[in-house]
N, CA, C and O atoms as a Maestro MAE file, in Angstrom:
{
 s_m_m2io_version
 :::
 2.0.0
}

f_m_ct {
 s_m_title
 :::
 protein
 m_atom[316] {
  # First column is atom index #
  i_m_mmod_type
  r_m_x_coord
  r_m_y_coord
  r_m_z_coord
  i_m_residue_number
  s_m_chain_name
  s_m_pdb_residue_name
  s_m_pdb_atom_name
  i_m_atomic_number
  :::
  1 25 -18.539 8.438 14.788 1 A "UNK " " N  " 7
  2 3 -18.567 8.370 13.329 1 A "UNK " " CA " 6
  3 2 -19.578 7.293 12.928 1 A "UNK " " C  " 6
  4 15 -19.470 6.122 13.290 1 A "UNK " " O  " 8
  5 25 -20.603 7.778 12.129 2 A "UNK " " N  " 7
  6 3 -21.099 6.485 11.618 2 A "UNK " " CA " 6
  7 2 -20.779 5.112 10.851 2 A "UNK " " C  " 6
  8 15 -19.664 5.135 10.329 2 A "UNK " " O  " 8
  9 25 -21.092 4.591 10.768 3 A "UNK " " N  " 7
  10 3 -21.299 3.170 9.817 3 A "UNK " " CA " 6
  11 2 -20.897 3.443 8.405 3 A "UNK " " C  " 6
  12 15 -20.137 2.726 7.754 3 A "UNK " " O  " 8
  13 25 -21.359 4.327 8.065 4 A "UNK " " N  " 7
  14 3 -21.486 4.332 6.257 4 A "UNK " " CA " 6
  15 2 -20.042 5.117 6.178 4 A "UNK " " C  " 6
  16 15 -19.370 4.636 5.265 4 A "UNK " " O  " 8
  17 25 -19.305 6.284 6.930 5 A "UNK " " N  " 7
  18 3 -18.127 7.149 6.595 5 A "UNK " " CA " 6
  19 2 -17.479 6.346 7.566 5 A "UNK " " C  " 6
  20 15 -16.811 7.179 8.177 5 A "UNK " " O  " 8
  21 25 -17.237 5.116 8.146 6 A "UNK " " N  " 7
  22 3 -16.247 4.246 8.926 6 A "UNK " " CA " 6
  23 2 -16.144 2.935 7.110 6 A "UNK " " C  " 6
  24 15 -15.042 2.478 6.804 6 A "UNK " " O  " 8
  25 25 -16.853 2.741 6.620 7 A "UNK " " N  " 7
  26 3 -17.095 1.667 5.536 7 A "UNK " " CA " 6
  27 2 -16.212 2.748 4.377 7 A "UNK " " C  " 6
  28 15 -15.069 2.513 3.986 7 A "UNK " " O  " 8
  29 25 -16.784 3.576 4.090 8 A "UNK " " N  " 7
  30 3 -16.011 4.421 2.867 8 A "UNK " " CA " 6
  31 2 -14.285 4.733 3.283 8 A "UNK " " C  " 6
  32 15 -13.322 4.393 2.596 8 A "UNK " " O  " 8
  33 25 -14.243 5.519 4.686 9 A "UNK " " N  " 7
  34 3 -12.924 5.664 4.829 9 A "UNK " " CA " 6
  35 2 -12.217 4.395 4.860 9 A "UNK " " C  " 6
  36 15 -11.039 4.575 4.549 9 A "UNK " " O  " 8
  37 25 -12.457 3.303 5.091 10 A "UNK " " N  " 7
  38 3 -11.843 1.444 5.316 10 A "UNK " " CA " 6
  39 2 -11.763 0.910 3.446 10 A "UNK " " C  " 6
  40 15 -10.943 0.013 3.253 10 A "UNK " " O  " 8
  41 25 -12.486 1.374 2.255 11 A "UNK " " N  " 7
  42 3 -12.479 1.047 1.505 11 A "UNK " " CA " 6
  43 2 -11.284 1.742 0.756 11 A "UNK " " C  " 6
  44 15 -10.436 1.262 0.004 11 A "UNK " " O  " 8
  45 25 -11.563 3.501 1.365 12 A "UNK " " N  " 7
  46 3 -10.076 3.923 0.647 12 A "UNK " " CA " 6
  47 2 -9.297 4.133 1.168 12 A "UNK " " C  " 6
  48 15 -8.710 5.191 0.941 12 A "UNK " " O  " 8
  49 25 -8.767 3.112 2.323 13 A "UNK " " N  " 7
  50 3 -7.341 2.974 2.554 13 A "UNK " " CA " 6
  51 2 -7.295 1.313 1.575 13 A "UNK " " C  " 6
  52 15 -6.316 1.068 0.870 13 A "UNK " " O  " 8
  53 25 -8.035 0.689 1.645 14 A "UNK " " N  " 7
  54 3 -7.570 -0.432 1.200 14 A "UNK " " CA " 6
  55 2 -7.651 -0.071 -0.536 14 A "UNK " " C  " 6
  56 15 -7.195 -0.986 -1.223 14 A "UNK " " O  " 8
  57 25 -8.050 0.858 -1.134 15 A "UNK " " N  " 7
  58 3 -7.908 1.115 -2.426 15 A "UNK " " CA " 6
  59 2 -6.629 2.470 -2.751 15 A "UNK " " C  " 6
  60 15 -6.330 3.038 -3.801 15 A "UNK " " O  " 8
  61 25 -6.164 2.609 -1.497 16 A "UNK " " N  " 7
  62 3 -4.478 3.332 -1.351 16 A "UNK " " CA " 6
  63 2 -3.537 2.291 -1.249 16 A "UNK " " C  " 6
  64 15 -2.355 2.384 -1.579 16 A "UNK " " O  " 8
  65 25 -4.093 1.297 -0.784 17 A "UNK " " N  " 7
  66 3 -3.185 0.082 -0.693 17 A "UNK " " CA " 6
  67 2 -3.121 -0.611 -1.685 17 A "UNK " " C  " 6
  68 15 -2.141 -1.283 -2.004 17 A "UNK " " O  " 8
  69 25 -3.892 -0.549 -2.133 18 A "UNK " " N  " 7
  70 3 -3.835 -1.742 -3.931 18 A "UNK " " CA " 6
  71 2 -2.983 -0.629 -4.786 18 A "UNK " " C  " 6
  72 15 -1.824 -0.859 -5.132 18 A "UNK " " O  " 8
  73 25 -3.498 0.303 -5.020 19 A "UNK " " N  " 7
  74 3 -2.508 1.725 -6.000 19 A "UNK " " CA " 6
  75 2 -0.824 1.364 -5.455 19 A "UNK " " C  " 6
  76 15 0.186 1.130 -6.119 19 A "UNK " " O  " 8
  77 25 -1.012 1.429 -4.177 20 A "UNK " " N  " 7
  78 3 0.816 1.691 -3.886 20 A "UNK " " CA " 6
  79 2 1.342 0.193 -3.930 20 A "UNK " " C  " 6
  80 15 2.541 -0.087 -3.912 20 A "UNK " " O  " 8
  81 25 0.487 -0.583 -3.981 21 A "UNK " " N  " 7
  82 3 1.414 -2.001 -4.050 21 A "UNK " " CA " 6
  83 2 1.638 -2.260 -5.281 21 A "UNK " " C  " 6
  84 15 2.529 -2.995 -5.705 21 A "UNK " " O  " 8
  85 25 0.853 -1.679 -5.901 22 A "UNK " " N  " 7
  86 3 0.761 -1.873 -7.664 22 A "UNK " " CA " 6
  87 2 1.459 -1.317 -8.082 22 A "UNK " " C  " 6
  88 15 1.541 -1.892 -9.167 22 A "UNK " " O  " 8
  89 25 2.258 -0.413 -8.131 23 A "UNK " " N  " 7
  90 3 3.177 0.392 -8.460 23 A "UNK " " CA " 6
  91 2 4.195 -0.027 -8.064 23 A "UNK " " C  " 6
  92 15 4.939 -0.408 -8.968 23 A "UNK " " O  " 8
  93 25 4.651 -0.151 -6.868 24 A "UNK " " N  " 7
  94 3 5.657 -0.786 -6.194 24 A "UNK " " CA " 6
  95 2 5.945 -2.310 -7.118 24 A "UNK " " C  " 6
  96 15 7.026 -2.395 -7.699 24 A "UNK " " O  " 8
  97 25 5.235 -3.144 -7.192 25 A "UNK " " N  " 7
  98 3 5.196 -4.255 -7.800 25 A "UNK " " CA " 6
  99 2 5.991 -3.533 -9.533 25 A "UNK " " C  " 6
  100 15 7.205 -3.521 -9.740 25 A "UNK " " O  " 8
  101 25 5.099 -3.098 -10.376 26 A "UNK " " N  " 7
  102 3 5.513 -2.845 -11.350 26 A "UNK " " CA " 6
  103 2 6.918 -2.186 -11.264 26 A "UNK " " C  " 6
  104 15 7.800 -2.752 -11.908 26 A "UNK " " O  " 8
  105 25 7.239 -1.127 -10.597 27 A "UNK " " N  " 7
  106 3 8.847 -0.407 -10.091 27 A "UNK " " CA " 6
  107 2 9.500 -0.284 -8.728 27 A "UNK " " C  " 6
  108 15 10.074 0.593 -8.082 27 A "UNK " " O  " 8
  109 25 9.165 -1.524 -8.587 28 A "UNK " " N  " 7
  110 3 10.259 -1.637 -7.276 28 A "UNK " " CA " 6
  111 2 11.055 -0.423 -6.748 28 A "UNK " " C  " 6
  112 15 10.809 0.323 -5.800 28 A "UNK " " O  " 8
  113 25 12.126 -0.436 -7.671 29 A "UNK " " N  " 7
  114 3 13.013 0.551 -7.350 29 A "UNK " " CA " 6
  115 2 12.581 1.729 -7.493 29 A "UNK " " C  " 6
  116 15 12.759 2.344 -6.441 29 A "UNK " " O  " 8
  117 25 11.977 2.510 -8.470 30 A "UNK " " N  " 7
  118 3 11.958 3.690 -8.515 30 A "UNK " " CA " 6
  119 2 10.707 4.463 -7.321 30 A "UNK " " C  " 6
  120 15 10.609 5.579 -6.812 30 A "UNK " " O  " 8
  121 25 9.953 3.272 -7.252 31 A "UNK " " N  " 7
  122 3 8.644 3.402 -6.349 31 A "UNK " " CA " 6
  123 2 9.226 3.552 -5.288 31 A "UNK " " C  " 6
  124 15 9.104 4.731 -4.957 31 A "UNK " " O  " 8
  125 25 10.111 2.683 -4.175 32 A "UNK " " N  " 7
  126 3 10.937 3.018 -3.247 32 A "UNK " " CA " 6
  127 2 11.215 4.481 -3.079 32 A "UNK " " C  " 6
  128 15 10.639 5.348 -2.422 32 A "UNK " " O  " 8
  129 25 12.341 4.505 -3.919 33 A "UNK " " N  " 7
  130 3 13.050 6.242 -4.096 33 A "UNK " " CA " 6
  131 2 12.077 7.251 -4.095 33 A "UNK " " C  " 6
  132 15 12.413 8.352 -3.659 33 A "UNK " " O  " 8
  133 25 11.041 7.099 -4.465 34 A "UNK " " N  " 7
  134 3 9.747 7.947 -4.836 34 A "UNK " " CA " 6
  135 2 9.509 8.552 -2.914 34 A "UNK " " C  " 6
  136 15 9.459 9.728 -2.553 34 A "UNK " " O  " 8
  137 25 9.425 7.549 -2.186 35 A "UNK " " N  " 7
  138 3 9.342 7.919 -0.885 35 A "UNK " " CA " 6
  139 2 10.493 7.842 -0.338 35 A "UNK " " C  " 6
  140 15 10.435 7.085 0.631 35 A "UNK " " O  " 8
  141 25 11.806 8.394 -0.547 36 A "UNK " " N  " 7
  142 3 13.118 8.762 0.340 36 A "UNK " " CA " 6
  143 2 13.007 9.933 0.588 36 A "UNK " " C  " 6
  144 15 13.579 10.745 -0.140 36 A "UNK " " O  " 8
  145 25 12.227 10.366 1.703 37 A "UNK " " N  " 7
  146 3 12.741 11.300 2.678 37 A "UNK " " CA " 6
  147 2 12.036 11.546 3.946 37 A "UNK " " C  " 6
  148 15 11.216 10.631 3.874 37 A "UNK " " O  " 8
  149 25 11.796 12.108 4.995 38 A "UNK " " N  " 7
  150 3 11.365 12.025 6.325 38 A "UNK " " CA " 6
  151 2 12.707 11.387 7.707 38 A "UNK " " C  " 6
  152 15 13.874 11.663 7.987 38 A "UNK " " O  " 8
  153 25 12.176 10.914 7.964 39 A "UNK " " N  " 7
  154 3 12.942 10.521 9.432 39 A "UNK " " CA " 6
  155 2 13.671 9.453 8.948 39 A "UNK " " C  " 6
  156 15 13.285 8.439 8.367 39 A "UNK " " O  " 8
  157 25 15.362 10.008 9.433 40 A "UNK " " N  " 7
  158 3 16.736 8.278 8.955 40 A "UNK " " CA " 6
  159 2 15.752 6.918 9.062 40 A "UNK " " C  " 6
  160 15 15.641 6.149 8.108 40 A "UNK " " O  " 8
  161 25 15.287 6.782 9.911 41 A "UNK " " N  " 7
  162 3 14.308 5.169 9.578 41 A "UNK " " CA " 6
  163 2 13.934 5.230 8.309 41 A "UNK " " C  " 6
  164 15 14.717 4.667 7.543 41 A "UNK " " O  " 8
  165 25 12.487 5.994 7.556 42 A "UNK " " N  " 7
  166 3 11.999 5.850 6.742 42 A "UNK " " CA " 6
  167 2 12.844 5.939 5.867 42 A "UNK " " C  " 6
  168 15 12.642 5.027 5.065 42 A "UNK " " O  " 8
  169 25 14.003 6.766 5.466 43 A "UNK " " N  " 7
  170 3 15.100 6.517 4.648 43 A "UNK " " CA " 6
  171 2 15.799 5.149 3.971 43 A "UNK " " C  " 6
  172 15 15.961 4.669 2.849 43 A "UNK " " O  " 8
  173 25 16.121 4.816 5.423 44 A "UNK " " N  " 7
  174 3 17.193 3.720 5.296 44 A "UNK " " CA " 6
  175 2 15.780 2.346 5.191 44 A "UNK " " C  " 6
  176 15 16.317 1.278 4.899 44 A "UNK " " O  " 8
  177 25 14.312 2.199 5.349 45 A "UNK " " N  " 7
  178 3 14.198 1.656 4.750 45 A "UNK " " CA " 6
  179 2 13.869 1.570 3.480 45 A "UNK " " C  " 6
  180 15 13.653 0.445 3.028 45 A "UNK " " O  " 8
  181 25 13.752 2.765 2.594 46 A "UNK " " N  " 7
  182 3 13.400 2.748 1.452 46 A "UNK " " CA " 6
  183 2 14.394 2.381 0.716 46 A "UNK " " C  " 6
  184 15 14.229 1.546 -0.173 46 A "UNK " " O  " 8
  185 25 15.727 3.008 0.994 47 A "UNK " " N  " 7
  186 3 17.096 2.849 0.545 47 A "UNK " " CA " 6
  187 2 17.429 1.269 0.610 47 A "UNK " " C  " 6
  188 15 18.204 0.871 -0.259 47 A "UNK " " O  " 8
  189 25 16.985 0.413 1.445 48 A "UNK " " N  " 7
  190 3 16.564 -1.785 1.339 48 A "UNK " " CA " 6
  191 2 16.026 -1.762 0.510 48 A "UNK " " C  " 6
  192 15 16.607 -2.257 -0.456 48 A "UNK " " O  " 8
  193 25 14.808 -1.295 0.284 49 A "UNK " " N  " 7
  194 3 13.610 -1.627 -0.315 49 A "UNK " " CA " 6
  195 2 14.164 -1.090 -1.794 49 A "UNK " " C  " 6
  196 15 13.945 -1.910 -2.685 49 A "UNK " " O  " 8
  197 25 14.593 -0.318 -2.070 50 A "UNK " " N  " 7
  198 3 15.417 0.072 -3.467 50 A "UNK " " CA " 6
  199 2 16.646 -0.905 -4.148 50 A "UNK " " C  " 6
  200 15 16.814 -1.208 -5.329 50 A "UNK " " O  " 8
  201 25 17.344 -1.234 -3.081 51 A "UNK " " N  " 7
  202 3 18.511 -2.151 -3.067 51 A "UNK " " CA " 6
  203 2 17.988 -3.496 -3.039 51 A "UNK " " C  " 6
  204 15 18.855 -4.279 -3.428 51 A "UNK " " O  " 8
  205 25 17.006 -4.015 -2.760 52 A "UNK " " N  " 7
  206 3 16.485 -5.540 -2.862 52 A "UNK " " CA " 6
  207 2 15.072 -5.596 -3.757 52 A "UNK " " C  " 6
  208 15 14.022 -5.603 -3.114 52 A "UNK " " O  " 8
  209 25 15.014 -5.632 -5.102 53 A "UNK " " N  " 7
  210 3 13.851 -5.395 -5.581 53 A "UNK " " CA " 6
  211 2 12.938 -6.716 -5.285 53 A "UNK " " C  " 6
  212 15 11.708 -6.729 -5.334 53 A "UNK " " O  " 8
  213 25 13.976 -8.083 -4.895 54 A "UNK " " N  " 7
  214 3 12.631 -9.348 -4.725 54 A "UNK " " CA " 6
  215 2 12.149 -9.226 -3.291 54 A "UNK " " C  " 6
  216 15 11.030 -9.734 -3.220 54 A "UNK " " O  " 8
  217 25 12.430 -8.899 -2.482 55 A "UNK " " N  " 7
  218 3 12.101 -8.314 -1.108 55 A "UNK " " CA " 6
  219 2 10.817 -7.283 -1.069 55 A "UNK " " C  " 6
  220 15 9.701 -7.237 -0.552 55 A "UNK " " O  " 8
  221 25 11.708 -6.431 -1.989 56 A "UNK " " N  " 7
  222 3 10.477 -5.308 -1.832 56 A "UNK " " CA " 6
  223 2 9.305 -5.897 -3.011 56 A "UNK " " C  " 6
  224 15 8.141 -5.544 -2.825 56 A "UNK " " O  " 8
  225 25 9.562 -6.641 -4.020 57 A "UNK " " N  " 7
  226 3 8.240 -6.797 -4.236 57 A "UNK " " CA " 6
  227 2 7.287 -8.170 -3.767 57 A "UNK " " C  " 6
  228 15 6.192 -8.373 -4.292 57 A "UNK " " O  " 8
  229 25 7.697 -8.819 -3.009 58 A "UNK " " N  " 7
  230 3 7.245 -9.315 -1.875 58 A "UNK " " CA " 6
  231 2 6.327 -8.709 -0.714 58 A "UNK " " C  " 6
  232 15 5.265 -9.105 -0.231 58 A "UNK " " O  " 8
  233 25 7.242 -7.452 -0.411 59 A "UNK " " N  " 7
  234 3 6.253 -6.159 0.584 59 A "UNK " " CA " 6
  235 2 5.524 -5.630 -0.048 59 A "UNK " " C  " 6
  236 15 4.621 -5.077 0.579 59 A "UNK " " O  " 8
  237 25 5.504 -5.527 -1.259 60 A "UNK " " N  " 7
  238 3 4.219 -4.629 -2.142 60 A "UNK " " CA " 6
  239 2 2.933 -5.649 -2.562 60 A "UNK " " C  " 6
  240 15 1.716 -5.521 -2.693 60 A "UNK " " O  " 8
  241 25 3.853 -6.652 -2.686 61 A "UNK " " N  " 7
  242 3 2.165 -7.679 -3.306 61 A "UNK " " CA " 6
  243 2 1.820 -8.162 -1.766 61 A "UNK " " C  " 6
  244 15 1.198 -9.224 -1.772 61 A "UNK " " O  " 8
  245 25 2.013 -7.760 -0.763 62 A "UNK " " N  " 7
  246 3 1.310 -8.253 0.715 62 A "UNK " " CA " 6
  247 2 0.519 -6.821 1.046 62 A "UNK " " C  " 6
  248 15 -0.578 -6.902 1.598 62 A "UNK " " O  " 8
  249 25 1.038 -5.581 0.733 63 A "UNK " " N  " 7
  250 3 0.191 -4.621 0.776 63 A "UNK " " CA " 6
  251 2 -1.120 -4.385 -0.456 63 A "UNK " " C  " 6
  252 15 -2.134 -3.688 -0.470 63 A "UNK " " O  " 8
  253 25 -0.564 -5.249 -1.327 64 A "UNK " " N  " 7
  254 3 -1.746 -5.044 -2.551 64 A "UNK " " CA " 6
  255 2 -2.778 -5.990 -1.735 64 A "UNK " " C  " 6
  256 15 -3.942 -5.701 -1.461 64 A "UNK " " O  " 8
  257 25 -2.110 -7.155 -1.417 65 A "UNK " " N  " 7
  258 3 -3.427 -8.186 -1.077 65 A "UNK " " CA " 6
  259 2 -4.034 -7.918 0.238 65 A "UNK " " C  " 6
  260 15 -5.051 -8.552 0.516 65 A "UNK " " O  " 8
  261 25 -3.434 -6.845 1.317 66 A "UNK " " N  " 7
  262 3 -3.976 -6.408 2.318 66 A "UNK " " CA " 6
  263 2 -5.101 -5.372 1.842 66 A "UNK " " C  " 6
  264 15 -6.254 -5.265 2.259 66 A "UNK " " O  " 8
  265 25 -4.388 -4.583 0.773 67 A "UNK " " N  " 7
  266 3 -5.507 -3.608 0.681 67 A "UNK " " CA " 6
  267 2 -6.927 -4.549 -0.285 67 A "UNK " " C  " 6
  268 15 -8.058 -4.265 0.110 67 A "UNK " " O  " 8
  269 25 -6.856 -5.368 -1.211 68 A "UNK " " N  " 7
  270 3 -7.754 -5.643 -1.704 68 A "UNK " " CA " 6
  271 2 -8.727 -6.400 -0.600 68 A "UNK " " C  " 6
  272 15 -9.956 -6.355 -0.642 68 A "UNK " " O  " 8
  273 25 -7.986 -7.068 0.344 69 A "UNK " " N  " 7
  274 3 -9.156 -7.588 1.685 69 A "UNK " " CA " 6
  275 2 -9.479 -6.791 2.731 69 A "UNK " " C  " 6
  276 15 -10.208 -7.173 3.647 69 A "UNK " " O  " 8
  277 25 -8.865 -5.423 2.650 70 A "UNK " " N  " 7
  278 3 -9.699 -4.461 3.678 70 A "UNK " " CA " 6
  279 2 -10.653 -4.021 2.695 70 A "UNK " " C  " 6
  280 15 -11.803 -4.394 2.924 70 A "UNK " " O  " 8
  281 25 -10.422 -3.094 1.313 71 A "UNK " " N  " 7
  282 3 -11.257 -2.979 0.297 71 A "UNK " " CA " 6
  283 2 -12.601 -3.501 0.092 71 A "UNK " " C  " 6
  284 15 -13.572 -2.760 -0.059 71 A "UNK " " O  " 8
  285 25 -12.689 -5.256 0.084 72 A "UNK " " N  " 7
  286 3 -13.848 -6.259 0.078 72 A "UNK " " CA " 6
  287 2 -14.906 -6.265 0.935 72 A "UNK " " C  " 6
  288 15 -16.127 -6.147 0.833 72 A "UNK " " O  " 8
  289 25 -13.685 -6.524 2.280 73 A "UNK " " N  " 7
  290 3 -14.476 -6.237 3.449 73 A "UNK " " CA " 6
  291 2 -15.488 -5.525 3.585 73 A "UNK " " C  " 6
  292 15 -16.588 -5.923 3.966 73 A "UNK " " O  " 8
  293 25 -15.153 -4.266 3.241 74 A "UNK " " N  " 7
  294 3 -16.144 -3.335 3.172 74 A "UNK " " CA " 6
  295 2 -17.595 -2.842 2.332 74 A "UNK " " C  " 6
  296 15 -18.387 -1.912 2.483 74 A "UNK " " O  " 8
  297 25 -17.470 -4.088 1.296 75 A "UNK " " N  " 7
  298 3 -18.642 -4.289 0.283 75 A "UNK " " CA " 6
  299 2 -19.885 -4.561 1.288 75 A "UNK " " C  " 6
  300 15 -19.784 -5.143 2.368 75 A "UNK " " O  " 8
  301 25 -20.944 -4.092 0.794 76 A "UNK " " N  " 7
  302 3 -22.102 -3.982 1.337 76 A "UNK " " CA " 6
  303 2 -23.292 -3.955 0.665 76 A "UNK " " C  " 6
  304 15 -23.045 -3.918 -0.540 76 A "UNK " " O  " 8
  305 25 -24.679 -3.957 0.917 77 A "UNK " " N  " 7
  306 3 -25.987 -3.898 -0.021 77 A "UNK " " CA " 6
  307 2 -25.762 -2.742 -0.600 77 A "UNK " " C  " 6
  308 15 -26.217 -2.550 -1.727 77 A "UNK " " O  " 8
  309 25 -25.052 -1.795 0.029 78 A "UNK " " N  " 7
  310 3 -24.853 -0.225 -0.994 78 A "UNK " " CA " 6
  311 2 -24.916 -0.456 -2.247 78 A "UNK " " C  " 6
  312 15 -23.855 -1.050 -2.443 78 A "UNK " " O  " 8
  313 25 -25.553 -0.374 -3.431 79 A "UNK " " N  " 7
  314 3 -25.145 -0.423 -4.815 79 A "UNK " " CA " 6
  315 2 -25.391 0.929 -5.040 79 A "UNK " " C  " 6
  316 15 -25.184 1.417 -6.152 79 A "UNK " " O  " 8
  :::
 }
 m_bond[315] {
  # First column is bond index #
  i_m_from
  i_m_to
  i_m_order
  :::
  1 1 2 1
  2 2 3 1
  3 3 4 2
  4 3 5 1
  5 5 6 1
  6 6 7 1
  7 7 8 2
  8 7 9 1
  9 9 10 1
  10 10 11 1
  11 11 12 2
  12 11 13 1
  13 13 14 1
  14 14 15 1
  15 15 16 2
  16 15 17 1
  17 17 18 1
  18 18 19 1
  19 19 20 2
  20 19 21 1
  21 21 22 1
  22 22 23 1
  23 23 24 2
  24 23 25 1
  25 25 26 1
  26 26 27 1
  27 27 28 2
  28 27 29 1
  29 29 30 1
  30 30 31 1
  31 31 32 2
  32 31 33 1
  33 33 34 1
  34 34 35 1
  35 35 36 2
  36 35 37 1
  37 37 38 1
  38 38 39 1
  39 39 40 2
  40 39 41 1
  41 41 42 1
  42 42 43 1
  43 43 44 2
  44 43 45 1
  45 45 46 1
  46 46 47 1
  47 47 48 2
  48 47 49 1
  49 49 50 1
  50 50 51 1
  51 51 52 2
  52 51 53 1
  53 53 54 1
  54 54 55 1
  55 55 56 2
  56 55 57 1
  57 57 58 1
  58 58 59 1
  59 59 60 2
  60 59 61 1
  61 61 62 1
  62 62 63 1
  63 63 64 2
  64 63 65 1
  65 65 66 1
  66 66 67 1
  67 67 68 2
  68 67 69 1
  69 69 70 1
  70 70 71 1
  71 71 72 2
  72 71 73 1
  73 73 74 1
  74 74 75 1
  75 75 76 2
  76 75 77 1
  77 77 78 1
  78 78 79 1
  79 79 80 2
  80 79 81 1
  81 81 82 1
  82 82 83 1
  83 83 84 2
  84 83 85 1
  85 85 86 1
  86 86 87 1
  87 87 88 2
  88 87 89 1
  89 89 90 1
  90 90 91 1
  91 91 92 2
  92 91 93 1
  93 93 94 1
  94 94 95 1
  95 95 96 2
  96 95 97 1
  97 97 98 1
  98 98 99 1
  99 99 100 2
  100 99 101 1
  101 101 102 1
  102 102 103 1
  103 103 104 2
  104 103 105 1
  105 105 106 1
  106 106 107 1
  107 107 108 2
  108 107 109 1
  109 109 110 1
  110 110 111 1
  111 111 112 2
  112 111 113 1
  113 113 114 1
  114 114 115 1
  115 115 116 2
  116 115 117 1
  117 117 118 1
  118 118 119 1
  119 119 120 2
  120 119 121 1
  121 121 122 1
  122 122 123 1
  123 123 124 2
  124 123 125 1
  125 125 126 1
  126 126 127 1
  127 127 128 2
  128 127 129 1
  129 129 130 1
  130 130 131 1
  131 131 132 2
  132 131 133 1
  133 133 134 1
  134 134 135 1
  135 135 136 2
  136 135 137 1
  137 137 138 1
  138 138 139 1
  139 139 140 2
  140 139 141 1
  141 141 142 1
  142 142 143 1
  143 143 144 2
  144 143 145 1
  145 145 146 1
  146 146 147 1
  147 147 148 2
  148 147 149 1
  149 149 150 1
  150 150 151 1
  151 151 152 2
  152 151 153 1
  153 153 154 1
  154 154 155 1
  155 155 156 2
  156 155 157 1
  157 157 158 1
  158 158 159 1
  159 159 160 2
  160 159 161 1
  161 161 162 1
  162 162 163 1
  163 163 164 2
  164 163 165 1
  165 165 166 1
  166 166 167 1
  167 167 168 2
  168 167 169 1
  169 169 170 1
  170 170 171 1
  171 171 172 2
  172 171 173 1
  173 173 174 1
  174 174 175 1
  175 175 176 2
  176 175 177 1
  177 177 178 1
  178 178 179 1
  179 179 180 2
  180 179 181 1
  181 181 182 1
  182 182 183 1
  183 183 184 2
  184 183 185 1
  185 185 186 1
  186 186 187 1
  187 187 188 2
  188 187 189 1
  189 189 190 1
  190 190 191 1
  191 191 192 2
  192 191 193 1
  193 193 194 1
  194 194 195 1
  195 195 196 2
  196 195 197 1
  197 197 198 1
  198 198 199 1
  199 199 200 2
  200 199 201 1
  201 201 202 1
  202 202 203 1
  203 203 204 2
  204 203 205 1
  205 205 206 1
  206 206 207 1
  207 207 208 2
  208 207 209 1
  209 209 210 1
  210 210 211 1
  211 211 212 2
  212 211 213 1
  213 213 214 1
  214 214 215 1
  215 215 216 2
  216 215 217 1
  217 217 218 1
  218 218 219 1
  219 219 220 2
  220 219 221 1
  221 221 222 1
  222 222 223 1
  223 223 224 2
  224 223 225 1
  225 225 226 1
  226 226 227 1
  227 227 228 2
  228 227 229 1
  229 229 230 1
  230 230 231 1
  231 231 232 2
  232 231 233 1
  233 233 234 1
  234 234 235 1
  235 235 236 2
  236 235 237 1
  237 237 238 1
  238 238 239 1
  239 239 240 2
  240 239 241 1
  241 241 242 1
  242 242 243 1
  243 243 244 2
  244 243 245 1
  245 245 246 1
  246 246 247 1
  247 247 248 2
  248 247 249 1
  249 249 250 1
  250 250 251 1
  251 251 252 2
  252 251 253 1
  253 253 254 1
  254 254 255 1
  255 255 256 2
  256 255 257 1
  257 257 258 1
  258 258 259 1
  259 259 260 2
  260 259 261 1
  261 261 262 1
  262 262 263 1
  263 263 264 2
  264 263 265 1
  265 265 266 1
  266 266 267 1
  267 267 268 2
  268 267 269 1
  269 269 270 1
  270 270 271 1
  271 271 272 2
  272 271 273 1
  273 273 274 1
  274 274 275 1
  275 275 276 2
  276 275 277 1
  277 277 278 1
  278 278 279 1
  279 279 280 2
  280 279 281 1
  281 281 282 1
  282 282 283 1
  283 283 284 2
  284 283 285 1
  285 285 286 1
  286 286 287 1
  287 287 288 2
  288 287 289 1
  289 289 290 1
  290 290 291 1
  291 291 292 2
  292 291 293 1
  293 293 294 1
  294 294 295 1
  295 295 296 2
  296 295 297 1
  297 297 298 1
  298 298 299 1
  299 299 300 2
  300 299 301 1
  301 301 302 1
  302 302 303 1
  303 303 304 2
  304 303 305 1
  305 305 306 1
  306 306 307 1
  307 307 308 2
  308 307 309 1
  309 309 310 1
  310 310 311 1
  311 311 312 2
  312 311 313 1
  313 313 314 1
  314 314 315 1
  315 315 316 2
  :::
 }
}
């Protein structure tokens, strides 16, 4: 894979990561529930993450600020 579609795909995961932390942040709870279903793990943690909103928005503003520094990272002379 080249350089330039390794830089774009790295920018939009880290700009999937700012969207879902941002949301999460703003609705904790309902953002949780939003993803209850797949495999009893992913369940039962969304079903925490619903039940503890300062927890979970703790996990969402570490995924916002992960995605905004993979996001950056990836800035380049591209304009």
């Amino acid at each position: 894979m080249n350089d330039l579609i390794t830089k774009r795909l790295l920018e939009l995961a880290g700009l999937i990561l700012i969207g879902d932390g941002l949301m999460g942040l703003l609705r904790p709870r309902r953002h949780s529930l939003l993803w209850h279903f797949g495999p009893e793990l992913a369940k039962a943690v969304t079903e925490e993450l619903a039940d503890h909103p300062r927890t979970s928005r703790a996990v969402y503003a570490a995924e916002l600020a992960l995605g905004v520094a993979l996001a950056t990272s990836q800035l380049s002379d591209v304009d």
